[in-house]
TORPA-4810 file (N, C-alpha, C, O; in nm, 3 decimals):
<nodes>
NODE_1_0.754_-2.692_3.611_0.809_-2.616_3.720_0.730_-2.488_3.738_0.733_-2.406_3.646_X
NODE_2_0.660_-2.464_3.848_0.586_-2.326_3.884_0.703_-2.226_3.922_0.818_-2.263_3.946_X
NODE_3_0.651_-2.069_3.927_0.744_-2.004_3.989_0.771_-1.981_4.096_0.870_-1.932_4.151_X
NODE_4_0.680_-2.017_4.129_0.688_-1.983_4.317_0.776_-2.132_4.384_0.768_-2.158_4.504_X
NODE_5_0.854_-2.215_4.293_0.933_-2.333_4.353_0.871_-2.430_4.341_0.934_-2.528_4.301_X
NODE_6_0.751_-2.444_4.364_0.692_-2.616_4.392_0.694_-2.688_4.241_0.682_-2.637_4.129_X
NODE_7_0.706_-2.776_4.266_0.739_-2.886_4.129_0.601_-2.991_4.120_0.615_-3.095_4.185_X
NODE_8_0.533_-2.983_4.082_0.392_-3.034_4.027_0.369_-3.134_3.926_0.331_-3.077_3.824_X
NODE_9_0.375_-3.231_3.914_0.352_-3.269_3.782_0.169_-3.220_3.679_0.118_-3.243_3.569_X
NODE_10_0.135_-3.149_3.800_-0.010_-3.127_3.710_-0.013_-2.956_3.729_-0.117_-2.891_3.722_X
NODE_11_0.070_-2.921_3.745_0.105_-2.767_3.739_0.193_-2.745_3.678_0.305_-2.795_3.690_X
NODE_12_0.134_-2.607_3.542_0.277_-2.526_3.494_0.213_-2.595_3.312_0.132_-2.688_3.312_X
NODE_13_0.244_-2.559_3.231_0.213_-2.565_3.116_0.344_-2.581_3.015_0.463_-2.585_3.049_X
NODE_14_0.290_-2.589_2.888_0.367_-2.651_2.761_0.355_-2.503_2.682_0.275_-2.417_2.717_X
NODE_15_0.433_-2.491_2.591_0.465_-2.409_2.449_0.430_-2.490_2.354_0.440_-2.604_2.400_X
NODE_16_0.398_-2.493_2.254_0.365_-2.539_2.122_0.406_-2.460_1.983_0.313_-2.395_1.934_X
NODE_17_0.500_-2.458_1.930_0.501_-2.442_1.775_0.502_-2.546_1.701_0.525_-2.664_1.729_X
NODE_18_0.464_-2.471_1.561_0.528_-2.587_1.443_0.432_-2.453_1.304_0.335_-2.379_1.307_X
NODE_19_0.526_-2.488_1.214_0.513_-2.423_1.098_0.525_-2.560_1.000_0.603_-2.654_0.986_X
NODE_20_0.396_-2.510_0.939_0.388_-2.564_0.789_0.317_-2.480_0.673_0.236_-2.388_0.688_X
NODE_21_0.358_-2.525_0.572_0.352_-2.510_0.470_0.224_-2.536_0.360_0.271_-2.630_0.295_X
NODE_22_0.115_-2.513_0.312_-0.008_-2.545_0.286_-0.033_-2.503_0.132_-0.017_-2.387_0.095_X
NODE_23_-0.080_-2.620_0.034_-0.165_-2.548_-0.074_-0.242_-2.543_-0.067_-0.289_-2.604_0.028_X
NODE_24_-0.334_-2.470_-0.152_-0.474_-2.460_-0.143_-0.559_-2.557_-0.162_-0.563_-2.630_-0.261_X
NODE_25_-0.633_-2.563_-0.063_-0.729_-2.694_-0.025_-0.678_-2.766_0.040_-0.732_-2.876_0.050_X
NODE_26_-0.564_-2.744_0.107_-0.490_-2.861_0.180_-0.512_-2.852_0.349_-0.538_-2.756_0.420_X
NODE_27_-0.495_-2.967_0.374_-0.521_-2.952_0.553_-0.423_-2.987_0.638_-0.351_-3.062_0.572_X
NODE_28_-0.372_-2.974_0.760_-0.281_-3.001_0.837_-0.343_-3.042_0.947_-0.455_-3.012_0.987_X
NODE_29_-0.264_-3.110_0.995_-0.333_-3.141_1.153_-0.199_-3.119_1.236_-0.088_-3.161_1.202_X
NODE_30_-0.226_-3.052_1.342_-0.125_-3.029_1.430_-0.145_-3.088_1.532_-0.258_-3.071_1.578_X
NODE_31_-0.038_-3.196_1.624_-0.056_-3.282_1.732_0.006_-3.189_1.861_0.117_-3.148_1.829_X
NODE_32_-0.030_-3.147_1.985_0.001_-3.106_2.054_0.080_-3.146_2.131_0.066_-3.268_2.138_X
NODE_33_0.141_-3.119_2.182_0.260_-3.198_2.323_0.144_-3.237_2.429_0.132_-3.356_2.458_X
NODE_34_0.067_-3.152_2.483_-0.022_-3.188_2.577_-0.143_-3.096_2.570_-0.136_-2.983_2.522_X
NODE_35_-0.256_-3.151_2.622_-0.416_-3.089_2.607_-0.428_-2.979_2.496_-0.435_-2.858_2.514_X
NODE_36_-0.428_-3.049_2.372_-0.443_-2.955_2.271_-0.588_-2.894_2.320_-0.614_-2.779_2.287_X
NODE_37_-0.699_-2.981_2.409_-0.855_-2.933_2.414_-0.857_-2.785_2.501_-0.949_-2.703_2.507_X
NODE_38_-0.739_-2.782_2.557_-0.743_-2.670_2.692_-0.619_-2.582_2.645_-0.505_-2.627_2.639_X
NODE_39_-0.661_-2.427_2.607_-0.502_-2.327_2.585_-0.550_-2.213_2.478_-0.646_-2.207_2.400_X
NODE_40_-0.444_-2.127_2.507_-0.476_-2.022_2.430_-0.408_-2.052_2.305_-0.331_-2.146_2.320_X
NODE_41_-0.410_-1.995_2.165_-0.365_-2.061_2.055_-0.324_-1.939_1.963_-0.414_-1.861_1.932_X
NODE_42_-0.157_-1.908_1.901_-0.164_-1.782_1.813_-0.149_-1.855_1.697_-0.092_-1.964_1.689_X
NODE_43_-0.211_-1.784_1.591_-0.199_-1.870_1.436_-0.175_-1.789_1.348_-0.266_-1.710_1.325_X
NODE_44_-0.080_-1.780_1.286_-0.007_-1.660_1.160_-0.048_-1.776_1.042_-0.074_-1.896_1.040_X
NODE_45_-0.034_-1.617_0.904_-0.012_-1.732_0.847_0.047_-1.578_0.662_-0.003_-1.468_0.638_X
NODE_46_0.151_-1.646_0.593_0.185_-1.548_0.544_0.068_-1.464_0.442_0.114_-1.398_0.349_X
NODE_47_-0.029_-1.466_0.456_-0.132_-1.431_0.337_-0.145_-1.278_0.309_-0.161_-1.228_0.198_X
NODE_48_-0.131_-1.196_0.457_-0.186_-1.047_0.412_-0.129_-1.009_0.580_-0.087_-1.103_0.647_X
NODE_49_-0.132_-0.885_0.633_-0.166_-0.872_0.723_-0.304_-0.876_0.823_-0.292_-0.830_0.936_X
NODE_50_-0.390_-0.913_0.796_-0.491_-0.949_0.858_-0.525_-1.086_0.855_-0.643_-1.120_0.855_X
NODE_51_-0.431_-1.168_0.853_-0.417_-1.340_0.811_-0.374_-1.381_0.946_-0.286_-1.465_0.927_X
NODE_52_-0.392_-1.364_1.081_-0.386_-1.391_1.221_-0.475_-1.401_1.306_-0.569_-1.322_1.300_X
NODE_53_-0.472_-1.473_1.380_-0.606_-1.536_1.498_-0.564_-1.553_1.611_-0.501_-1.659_1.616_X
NODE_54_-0.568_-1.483_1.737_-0.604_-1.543_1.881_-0.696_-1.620_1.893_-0.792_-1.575_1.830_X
NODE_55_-0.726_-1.739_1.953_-0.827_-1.831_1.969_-0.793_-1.959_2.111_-0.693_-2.028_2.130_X
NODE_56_-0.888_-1.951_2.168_-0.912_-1.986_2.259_-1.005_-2.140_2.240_-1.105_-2.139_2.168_X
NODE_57_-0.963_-2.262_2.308_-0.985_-2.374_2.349_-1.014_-2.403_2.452_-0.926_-2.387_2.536_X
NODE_58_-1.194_-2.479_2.516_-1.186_-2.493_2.630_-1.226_-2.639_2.615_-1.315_-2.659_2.532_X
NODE_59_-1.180_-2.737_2.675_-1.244_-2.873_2.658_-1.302_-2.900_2.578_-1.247_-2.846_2.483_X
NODE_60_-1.410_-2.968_2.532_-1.491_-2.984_2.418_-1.555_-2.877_2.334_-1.582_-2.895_2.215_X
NODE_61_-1.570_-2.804_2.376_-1.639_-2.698_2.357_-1.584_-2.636_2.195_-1.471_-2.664_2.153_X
NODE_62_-1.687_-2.545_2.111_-1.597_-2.483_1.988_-1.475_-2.381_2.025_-1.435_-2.330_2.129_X
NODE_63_-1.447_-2.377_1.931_-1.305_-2.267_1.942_-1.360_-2.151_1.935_-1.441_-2.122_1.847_X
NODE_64_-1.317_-2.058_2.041_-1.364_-1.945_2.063_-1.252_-1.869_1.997_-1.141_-1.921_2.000_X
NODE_65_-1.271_-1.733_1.927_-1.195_-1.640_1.833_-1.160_-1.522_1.925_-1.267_-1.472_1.961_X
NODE_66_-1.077_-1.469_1.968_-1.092_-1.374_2.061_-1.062_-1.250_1.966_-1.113_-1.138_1.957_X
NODE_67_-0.977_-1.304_1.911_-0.885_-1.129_1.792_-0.869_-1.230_1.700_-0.846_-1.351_1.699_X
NODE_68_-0.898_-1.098_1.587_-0.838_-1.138_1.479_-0.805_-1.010_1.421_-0.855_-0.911_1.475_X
NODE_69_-0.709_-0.987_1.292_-0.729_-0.836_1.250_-0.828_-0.813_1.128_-0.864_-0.701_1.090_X
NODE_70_-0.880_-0.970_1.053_-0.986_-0.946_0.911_-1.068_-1.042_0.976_-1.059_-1.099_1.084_X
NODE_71_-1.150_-1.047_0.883_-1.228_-1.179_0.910_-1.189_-1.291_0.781_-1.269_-1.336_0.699_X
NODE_72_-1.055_-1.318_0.788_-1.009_-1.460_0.724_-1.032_-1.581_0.777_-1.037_-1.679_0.703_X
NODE_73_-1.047_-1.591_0.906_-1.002_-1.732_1.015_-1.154_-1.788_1.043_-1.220_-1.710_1.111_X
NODE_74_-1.209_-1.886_1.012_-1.337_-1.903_1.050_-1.315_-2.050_1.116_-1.232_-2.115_1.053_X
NODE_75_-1.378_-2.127_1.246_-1.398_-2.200_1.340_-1.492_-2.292_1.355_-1.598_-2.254_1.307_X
NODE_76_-1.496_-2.393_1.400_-1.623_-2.498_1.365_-1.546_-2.610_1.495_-1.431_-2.620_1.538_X
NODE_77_-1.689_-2.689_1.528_-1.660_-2.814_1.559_-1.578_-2.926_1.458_-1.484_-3.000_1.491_X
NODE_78_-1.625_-2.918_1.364_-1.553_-2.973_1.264_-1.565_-2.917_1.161_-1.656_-2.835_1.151_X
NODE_79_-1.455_-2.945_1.023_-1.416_-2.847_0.966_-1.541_-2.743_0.902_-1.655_-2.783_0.878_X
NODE_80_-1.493_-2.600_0.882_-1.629_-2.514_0.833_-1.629_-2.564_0.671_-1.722_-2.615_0.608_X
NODE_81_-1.495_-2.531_0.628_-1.490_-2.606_0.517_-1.532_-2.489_0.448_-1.599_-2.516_0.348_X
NODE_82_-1.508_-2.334_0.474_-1.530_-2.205_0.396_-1.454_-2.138_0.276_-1.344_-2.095_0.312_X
NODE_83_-1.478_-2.120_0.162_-1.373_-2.089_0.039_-1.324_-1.950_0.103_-1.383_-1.892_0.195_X
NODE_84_-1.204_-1.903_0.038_-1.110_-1.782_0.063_-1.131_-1.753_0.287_-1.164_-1.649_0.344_X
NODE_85_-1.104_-1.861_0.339_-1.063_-1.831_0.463_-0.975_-1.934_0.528_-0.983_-2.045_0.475_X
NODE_86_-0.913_-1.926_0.606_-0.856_-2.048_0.706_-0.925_-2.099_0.791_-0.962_-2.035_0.890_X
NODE_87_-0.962_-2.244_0.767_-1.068_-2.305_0.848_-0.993_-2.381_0.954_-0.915_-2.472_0.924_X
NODE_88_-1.024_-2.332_1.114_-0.980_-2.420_1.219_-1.052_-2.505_1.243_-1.158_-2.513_1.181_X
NODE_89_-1.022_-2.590_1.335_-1.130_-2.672_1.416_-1.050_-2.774_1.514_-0.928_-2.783_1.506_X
NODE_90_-1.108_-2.833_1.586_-1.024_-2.915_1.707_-1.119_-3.087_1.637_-1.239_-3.117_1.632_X
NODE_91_-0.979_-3.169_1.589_-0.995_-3.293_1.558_-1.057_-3.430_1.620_-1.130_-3.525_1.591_X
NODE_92_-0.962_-3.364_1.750_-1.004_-3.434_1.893_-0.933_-3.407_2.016_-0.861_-3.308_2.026_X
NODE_93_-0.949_-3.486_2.105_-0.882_-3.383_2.240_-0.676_-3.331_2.234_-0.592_-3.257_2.286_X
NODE_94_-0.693_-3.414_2.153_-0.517_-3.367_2.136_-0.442_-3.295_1.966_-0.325_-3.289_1.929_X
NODE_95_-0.572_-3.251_1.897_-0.521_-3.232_1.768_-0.625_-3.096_1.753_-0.741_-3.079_1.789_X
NODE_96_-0.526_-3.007_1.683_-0.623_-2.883_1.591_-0.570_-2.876_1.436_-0.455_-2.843_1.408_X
NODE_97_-0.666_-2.909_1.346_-0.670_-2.867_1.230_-0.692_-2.749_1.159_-0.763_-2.653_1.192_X
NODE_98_-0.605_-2.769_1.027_-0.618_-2.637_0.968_-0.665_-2.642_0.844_-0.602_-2.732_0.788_X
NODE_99_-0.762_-2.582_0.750_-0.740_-2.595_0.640_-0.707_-2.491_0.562_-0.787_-2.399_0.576_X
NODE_100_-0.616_-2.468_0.481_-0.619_-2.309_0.301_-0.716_-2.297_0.250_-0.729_-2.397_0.180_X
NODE_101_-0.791_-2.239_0.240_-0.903_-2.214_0.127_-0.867_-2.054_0.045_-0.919_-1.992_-0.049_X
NODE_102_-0.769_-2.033_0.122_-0.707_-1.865_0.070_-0.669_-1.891_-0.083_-0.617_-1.788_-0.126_X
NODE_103_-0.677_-1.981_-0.170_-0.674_-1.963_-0.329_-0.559_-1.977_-0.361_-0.547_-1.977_-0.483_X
NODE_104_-0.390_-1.999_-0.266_-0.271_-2.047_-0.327_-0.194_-2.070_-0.180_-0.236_-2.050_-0.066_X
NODE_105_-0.057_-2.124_-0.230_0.002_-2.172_-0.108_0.068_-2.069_0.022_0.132_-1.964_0.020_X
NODE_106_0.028_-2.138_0.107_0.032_-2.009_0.223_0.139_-2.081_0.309_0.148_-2.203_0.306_X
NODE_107_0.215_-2.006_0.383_0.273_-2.059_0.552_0.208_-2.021_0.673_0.216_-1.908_0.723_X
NODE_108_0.127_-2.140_0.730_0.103_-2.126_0.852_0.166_-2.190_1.008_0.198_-2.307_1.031_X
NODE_109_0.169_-2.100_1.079_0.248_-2.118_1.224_0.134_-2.123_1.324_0.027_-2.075_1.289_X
NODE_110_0.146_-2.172_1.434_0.028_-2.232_1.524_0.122_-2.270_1.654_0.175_-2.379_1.675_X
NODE_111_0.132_-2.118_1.756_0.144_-2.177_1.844_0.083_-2.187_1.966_-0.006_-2.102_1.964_X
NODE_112_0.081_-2.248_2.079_0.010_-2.234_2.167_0.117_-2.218_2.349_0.236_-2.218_2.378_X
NODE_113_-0.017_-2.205_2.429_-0.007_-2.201_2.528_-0.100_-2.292_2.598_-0.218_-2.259_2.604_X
NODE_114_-0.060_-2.402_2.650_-0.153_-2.469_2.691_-0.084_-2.550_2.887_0.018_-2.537_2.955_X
NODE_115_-0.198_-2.617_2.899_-0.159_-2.695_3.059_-0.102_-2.831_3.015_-0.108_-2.880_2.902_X
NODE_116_-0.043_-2.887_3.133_0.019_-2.998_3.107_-0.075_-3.145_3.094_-0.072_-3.244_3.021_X
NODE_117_-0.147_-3.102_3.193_-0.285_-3.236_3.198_-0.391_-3.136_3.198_-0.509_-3.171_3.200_X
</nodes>
């Protein structure tokens, strides 16, 4: 549903959460409701205060980092696979992965803003 009234099925976008739970070395894959490849993306995660990422998804393309407050969060086509950081990466057009490399078990949250198609 747009705001201006018109009802679209290819207009107007999705929310995305989900929280999990991670040990170290462990990976998650998060399935999106719709175009995980296209959306803006917030990612907490309980480690420190500088354990957060804005990041940006455009179609195929790598994940772009817009903010972060440390440099914990590091990005790749596929996984970076970096010790003591949180490694993102986009799986495929409907999935973003995560991995711990932060050295013990962390909670991470991942949500997004994305389009419907």
């Amino acid at each position: 549903y747009r705001a201006d009234g018109l009802d679209s099925s290819n207009a107007g976008g999705k929310i995305f959460h989900e929280t999990v739970e991670l040990a170290d070395d462990a990976t998650h894959t998060f399935t999106s409701r719709h175009a995980a490849n296209r959306g803006i993306y917030f990612l907490t995660c309980t480690f420190d205060v500088n354990s957060h990422a804005i990041f940006v998804v455009n179609s195929n393309s790598p994940i772009s980092i817009l903010s972060q407050a440390g440099a914990l969060v590091t990005a790749g086509t596929t996984n970076p696979d970096i010790d003591a950081k949180i490694n993102i990466w986009t799986s495929s057009t409907s999935t973003i992965s995560i991995k711990n490399r932060l050295g013990s078990t962390r909670g991470f949250t991942l949500m997004s803003l994305n389009t419907i198609t």
